[in-house]
C-alpha positions in Angstrom: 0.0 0.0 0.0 0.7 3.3 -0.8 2.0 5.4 2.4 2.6 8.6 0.3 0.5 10.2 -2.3 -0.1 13.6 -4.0 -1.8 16.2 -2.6 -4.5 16.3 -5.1 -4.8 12.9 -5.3 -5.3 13.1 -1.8 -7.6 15.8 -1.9 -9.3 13.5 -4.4 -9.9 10.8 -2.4 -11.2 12.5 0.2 -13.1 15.4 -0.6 -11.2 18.0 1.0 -9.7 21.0 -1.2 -6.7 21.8 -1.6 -7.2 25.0 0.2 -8.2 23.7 3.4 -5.3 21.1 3.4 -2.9 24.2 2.5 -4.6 26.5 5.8 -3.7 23.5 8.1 0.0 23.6 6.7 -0.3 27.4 7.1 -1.5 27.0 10.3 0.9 24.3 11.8 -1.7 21.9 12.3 0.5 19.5 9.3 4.2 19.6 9.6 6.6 19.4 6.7 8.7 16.1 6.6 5.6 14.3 9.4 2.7 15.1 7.7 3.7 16.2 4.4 6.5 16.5 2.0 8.1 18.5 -0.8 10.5 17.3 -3.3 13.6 19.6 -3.9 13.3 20.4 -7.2 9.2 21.1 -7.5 6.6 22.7 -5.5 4.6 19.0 -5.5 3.6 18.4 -2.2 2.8 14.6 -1.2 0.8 13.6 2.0 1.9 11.2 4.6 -1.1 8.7 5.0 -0.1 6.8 8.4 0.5 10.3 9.6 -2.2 12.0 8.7 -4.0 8.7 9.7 -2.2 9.1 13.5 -3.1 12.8 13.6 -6.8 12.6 13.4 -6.8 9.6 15.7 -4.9 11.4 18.2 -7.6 13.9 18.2 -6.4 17.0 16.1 -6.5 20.6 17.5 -8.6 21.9 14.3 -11.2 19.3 14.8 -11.9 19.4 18.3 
């Protein structure tokens, strides 16, 4: 299984825009190189699926 996918695939998949996903980075709520990642040489961002998974089951601060 996949543990790292595109943000719009992500976005996708879920439902979620890719707006909202960029406020939480904004935000702090999703850290670059936990919850996300960026390749050197593009401005692709990739979300981390067991840590995004972790995240909401730990009870995040945006949700509660």
């Amino acid at each position: 299984m996949l543990r790292v996918i595109p943000l719009k695939k992500y976005c996708a998949i879920t439902g979620e825009s890719v707006g909202a996903i960029e406020r939480r980075i904004d935000r702090g709520y999703w850290v670059l190189g936990v919850h996300y990642h960026k390749r050197k040489e593009g401005k692709e961002r990739a979300i981390d699926l067991d840590a995004i998974e972790k995240w909401w089951r730990e009870g995040s601060k945006e949700f509660l």
